[in-house]
Kinemage of the C-alpha trace (Angstrom):
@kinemage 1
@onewidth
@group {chain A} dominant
@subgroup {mainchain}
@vectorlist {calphas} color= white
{ca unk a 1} P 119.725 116.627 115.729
{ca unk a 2} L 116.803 114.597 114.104
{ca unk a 3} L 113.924 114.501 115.576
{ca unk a 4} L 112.667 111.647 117.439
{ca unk a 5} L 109.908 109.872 115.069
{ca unk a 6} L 106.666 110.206 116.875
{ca unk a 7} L 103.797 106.952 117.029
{ca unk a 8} L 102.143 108.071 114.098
{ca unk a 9} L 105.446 108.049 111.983
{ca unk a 10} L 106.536 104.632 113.359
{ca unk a 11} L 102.867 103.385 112.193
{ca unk a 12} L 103.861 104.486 108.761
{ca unk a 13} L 107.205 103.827 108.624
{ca unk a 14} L 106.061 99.874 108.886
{ca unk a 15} L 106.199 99.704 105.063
{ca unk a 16} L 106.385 102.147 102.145
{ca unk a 17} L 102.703 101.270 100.981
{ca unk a 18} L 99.535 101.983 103.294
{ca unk a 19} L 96.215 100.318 101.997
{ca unk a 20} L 93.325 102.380 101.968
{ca unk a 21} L 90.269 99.866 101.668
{ca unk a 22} L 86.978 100.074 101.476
{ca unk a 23} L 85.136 96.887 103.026
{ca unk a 24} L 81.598 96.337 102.377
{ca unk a 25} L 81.029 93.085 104.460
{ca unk a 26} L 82.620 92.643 107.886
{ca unk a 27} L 83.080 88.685 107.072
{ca unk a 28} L 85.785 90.064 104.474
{ca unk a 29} L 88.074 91.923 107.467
{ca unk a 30} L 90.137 89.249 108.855
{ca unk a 31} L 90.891 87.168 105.714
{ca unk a 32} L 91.631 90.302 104.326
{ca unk a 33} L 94.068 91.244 107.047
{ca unk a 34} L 95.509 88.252 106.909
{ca unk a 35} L 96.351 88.513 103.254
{ca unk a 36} L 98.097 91.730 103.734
{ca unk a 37} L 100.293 90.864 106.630
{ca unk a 38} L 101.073 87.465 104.673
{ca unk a 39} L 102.065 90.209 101.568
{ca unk a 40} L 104.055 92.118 104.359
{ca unk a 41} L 101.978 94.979 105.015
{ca unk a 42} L 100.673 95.413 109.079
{ca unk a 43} L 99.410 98.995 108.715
{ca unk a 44} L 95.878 98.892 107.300
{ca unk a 45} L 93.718 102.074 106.501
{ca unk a 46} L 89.649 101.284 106.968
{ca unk a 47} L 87.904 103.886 105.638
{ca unk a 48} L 84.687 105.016 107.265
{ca unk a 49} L 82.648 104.414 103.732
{ca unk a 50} L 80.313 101.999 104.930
{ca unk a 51} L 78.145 101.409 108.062
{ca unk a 52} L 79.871 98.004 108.605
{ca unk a 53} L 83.583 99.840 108.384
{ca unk a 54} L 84.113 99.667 112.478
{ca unk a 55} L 82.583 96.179 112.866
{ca unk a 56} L 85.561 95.576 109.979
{ca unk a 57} L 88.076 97.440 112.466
{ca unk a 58} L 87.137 95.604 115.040
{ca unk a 59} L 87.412 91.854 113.673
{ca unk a 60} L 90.980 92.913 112.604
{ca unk a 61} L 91.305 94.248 115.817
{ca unk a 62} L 90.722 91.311 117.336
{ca unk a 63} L 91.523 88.060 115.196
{ca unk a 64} L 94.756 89.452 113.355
{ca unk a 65} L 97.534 90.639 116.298
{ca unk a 66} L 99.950 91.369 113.675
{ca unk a 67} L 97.545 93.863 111.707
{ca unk a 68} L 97.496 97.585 112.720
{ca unk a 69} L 94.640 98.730 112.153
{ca unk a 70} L 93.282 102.527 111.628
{ca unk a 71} L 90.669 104.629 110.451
{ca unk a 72} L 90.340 107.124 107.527
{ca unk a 73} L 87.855 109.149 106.386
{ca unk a 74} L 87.591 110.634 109.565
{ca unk a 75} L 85.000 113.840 109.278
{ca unk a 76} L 83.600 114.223 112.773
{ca unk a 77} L 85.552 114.566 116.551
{ca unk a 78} L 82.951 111.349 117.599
{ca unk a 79} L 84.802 109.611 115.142
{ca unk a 80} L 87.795 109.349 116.940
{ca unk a 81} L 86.011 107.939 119.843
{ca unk a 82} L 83.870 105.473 117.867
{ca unk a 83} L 86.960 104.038 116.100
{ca unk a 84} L 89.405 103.988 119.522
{ca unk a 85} L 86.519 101.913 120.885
{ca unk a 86} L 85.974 99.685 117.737
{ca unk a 87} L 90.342 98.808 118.481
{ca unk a 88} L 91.766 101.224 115.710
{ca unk a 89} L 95.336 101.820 115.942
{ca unk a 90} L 95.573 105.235 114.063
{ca unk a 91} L 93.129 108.044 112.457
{ca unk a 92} L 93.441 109.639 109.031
{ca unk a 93} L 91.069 112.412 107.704
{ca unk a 94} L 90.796 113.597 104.153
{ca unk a 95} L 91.412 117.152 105.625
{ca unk a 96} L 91.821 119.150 108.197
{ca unk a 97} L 89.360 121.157 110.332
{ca unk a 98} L 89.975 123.069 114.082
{ca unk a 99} L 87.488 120.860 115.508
{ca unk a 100} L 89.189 117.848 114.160
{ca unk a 101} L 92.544 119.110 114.826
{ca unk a 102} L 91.598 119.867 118.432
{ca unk a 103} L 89.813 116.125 118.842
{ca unk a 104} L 92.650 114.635 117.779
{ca unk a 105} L 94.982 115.858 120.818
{ca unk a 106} L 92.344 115.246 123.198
{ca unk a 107} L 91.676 111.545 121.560
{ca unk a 108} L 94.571 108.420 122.013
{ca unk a 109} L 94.300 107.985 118.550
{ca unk a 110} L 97.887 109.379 116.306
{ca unk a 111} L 96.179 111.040 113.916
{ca unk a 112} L 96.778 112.086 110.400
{ca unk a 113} L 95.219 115.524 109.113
{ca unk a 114} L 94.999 115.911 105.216
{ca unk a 115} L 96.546 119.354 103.273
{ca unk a 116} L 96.835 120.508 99.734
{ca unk a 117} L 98.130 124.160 99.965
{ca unk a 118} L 100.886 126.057 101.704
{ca unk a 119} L 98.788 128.146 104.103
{ca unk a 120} L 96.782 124.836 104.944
{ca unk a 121} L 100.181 123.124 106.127
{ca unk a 122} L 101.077 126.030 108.112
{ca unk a 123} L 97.361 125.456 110.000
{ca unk a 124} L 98.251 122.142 110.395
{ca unk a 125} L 102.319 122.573 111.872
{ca unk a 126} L 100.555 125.666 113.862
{ca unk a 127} L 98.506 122.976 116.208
{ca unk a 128} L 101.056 121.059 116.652
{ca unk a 129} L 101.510 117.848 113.617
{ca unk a 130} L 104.246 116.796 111.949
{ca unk a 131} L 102.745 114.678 109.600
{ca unk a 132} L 100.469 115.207 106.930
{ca unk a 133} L 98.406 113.252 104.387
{ca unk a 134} L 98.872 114.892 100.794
{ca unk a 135} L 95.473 114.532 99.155
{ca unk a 136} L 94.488 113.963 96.522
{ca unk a 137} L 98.130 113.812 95.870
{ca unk a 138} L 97.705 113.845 91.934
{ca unk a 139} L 95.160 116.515 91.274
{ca unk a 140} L 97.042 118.812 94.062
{ca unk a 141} L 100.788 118.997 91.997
{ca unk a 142} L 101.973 115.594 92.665
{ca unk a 143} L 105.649 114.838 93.421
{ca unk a 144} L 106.228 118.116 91.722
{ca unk a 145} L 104.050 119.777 94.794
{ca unk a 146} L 105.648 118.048 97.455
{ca unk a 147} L 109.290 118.864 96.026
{ca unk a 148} L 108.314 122.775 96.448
{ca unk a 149} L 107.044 122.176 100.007
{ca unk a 150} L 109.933 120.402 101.510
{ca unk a 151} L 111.959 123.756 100.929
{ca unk a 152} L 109.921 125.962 103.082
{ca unk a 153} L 108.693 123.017 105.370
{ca unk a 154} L 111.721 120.830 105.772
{ca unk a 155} L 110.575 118.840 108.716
{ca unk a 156} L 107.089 118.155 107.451
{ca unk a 157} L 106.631 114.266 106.284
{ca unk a 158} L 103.751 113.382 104.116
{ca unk a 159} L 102.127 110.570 102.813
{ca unk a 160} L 100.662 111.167 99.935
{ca unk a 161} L 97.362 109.489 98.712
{ca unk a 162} L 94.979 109.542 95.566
{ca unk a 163} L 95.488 109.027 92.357
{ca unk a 164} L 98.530 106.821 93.168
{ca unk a 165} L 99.361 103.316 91.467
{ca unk a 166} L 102.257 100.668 91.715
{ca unk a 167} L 104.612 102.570 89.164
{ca unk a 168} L 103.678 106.093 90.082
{ca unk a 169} L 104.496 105.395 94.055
{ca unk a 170} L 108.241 105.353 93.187
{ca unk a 171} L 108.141 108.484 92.038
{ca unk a 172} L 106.736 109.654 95.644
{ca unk a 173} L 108.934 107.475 97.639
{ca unk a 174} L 111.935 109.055 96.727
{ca unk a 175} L 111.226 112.338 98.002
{ca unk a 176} L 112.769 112.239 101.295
{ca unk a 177} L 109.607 114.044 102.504
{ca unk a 178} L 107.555 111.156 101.899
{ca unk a 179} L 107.643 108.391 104.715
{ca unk a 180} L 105.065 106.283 102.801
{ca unk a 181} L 102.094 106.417 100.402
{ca unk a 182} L 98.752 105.657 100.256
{ca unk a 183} L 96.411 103.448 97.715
{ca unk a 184} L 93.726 101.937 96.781
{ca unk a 185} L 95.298 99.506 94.053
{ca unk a 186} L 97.008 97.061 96.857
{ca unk a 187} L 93.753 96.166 97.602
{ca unk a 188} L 91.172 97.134 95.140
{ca unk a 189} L 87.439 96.739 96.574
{ca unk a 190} L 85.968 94.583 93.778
{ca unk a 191} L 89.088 91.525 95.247
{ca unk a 192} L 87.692 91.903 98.460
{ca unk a 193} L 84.130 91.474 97.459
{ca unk a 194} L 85.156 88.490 95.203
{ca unk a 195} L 86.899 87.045 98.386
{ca unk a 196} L 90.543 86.895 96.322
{ca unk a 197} L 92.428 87.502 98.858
{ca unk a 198} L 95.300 85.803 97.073
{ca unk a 199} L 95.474 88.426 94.856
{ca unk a 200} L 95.427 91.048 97.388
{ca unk a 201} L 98.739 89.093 99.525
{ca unk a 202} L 100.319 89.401 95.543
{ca unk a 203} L 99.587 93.127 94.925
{ca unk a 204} L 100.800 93.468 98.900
{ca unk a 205} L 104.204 91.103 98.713
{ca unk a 206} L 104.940 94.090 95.633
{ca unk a 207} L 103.723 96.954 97.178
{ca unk a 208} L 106.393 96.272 100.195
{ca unk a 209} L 109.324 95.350 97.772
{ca unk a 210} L 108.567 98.983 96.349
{ca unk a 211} L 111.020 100.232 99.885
{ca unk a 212} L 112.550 97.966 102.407
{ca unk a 213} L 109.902 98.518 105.110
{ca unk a 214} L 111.054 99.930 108.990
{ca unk a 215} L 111.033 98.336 112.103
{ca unk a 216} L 107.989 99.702 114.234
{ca unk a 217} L 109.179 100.799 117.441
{ca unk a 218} L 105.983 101.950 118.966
{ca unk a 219} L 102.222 101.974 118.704
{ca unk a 220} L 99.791 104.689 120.261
């Protein structure tokens, strides 16, 4: 019997590309937001970069109902607290740690831990996930890495982020493993501080024609 997908895998599963964006000045969020849901793309990774990255979250949050909205670069348990508060839909960390791992199940927030190794994926099945960021997907083996895993690990999904581009994400999405990948190229920081958000609903209308996306059937 498969398993039945849990929030955080519906949040992915809303199209094969996540963005993971950097965003400098809050006035950029919505317009943003608005570009990638225009390009087909709902499930937006904010990274926690920059001191105005929850004001960004919570803009989006607020102005663009079709966006969902998350976190990444999450480092500390407040974190997950500051960024539930700020309207974030999801948490992603670049890791995994026991304190994180434990904040997670006591936050609302699905969360995504971050592997590289074996024994580290073990740590992270052990408290209780079932789906892992693969980062940085490149320097760590690649599809190559993932195809090993899936043996030992067969219910594991992944997405994998770093180092990825438009070609190279085909590559990963046709591991059955992967439920979606991550990237910075659908929405590359120096378009968002120019304000061409045009160019960010093109790069997103192709980054969701890379794999028909899935309906969402829940959030949180």
């Amino acid at each position: 019997m498969t398993p039945e997908p849990t929030p955080i895998e519906d949040i992915l599963a809303t199209g094969p590309v996540l963005p993971v964006v950097v965003i400098d000045d809050p006035a950029h969020a919505v317009p943003l937001a608005k570009a990638l849901v225009a390009g087909g793309v709902r499930a937006i990774e904010v990274t926690l970069r920059t001191e105005r990255a929850l004001d960004a979250v919570r803009a989006i949050a607020a102005e663009v109902p079709d966006a969902i909205p998350g976190v990444g670069t999450v480092l500390t348990p407040a974190d997950f607290d500051a960024a539930a508060a700020a309207g974030a839909k999801f948490a992603i960390s670049p890791g995994a740690t026991p304190a994180l791992l434990d904040a997670a199940w006591a936050s609302t927030l699905p969360y995504v831990p971050a592997v590289q190794t074996a024994s580290e994926l073990m740590t992270v099945m052990a408290a209780g996930f079932t789906v892992a960021k693969f980062f940085p997907a490149a320097q760590a083996g690649g599809v190559e890495a993932l195809k090993a895993l899936a043996g030992p690990f067969p219910t594991m999904r992944f997405c994998p982020t770093g180092g990825l581009d438009a070609q190279s994400a085909l590559s990963y999405l046709a591991l059955p493993n992967v439920i979606c990948v991550g990237g910075s190229w659908i929405a590359p920081r120096a378009a968002i501080a120019a304000g061409d958000f045009g160019k960010i609903e093109q790069l997103a209308r192709a980054a969701s024609a890379l794999r028909a996306a899935r309906p969402l059937r829940r959030v949180g």
